[in-house]
C-alpha positions in Angstrom: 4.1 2.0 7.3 6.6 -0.3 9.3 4.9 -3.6 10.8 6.6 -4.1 13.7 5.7 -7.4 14.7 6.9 -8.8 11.4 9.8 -6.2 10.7 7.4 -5.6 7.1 7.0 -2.5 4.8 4.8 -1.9 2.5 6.8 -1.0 -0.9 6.5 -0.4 -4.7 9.0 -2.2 -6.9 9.3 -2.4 -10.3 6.6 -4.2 -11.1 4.3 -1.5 -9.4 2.2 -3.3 -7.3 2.0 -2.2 -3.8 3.2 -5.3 -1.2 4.3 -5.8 2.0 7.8 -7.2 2.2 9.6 -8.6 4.9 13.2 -6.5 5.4 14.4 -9.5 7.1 14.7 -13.3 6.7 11.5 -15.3 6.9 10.3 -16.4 9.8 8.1 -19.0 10.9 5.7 -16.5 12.4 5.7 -13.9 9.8 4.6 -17.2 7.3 2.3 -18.5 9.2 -0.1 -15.2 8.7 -2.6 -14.8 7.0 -1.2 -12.8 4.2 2.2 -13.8 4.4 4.4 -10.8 3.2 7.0 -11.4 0.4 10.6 -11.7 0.8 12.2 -10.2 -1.6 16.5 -10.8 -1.2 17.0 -7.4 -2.7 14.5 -5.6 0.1 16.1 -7.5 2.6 20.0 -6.9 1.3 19.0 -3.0 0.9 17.9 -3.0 4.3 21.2 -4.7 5.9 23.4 -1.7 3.7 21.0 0.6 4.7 21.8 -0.5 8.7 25.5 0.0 7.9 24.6 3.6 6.2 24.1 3.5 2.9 21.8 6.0 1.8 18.7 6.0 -0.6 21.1 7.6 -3.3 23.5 5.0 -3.1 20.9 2.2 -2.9 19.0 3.8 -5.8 21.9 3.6 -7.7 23.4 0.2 -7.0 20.8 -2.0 -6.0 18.6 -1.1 -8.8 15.6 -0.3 -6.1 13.4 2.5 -7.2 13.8 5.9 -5.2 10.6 5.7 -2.7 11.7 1.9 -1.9 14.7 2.7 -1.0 13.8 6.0 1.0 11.5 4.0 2.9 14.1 1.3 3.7 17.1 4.1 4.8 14.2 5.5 7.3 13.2 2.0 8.9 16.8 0.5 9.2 17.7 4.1 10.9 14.8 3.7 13.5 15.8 2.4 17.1 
Protein backbone atom coordinates (compact mmCIF):
# COMPACT_ATOMS: atom_id res chain seq x y z
CA UNK A 1 0.00 0.00 0.00
CA UNK A 2 1.23 3.60 -1.18
CA UNK A 3 0.86 6.40 1.66
CA UNK A 4 0.18 9.16 -0.12
CA UNK A 5 0.63 11.86 2.20
CA UNK A 6 4.22 10.74 2.94
CA UNK A 7 4.99 9.22 -0.63
CA UNK A 8 5.76 5.62 1.77
CA UNK A 9 5.48 1.94 0.93
CA UNK A 10 5.44 -0.70 2.94
CA UNK A 11 8.37 -3.22 1.75
CA UNK A 12 10.36 -6.32 2.57
CA UNK A 13 14.14 -6.16 2.32
CA UNK A 14 16.63 -8.33 3.01
CA UNK A 15 16.46 -8.44 6.32
CA UNK A 16 12.71 -9.52 6.12
CA UNK A 17 10.97 -7.42 8.27
CA UNK A 18 8.03 -5.62 6.88
CA UNK A 19 8.53 -1.48 7.09
CA UNK A 20 7.34 1.45 5.71
CA UNK A 21 9.94 3.36 3.74
CA UNK A 22 9.92 6.63 2.36
CA UNK A 23 10.63 6.46 -1.75
CA UNK A 24 11.69 10.03 -1.37
CA UNK A 25 14.02 12.28 0.66
CA UNK A 26 13.03 12.93 4.27
CA UNK A 27 10.91 15.43 5.09
CA UNK A 28 10.15 17.37 8.01
CA UNK A 29 6.63 16.25 8.02
CA UNK A 30 7.03 12.66 7.25
CA UNK A 31 9.65 12.71 10.61
CA UNK A 32 7.68 14.37 12.60
CA UNK A 33 5.02 11.29 12.69
CA UNK A 34 4.51 9.14 14.92
CA UNK A 35 6.13 6.25 13.43
CA UNK A 36 8.53 7.85 11.25
CA UNK A 37 9.10 5.56 8.19
CA UNK A 38 12.70 4.57 7.18
CA UNK A 39 14.63 5.95 4.47
CA UNK A 40 16.39 3.71 2.96
CA UNK A 41 19.01 5.46 -0.10
CA UNK A 42 18.57 2.26 -2.09
CA UNK A 43 14.43 2.48 -1.87
CA UNK A 44 14.66 5.86 -2.71
CA UNK A 45 17.42 5.53 -5.77
CA UNK A 46 15.18 2.41 -7.06
CA UNK A 47 12.33 4.56 -7.12
CA UNK A 48 14.06 7.61 -9.12
CA UNK A 49 15.31 4.65 -11.93
CA UNK A 50 12.12 3.32 -11.68
CA UNK A 51 10.57 7.02 -12.70
CA UNK A 52 13.00 7.07 -15.65
CA UNK A 53 11.83 3.26 -16.55
CA UNK A 54 13.72 0.85 -15.31
CA UNK A 55 11.85 -2.13 -14.60
CA UNK A 56 11.62 -4.66 -11.65
CA UNK A 57 14.02 -7.05 -13.74
CA UNK A 58 16.48 -4.58 -14.14
CA UNK A 59 16.30 -3.19 -10.54
CA UNK A 60 16.27 -6.83 -9.20
CA UNK A 61 19.29 -7.28 -10.87
CA UNK A 62 21.38 -4.18 -10.27
CA UNK A 63 20.26 -2.69 -7.26
CA UNK A 64 20.37 -5.86 -5.34
CA UNK A 65 16.48 -5.15 -4.22
CA UNK A 66 14.62 -8.32 -3.81
CA UNK A 67 11.87 -9.05 -6.61
CA UNK A 68 8.46 -7.96 -4.60
CA UNK A 69 10.44 -4.65 -3.53
CA UNK A 70 11.17 -3.73 -6.53
CA UNK A 71 7.72 -4.71 -8.25
CA UNK A 72 6.12 -2.60 -5.76
CA UNK A 73 8.48 0.41 -6.49
CA UNK A 74 8.16 0.08 -10.68
CA UNK A 75 4.08 0.18 -9.89
CA UNK A 76 4.20 3.40 -7.49
CA UNK A 77 6.83 5.57 -9.54
CA UNK A 78 4.49 4.59 -12.69
CA UNK A 79 1.28 5.90 -10.93
CA UNK A 80 0.19 9.63 -11.90
Amino acid sequence: MTSPALNALRLVLDDGIERTYLLESPTPAALAADTPPSYDVWVHLSYVLAQQGRDAAWLTRYVGLPWDAAHRIVAAARQP
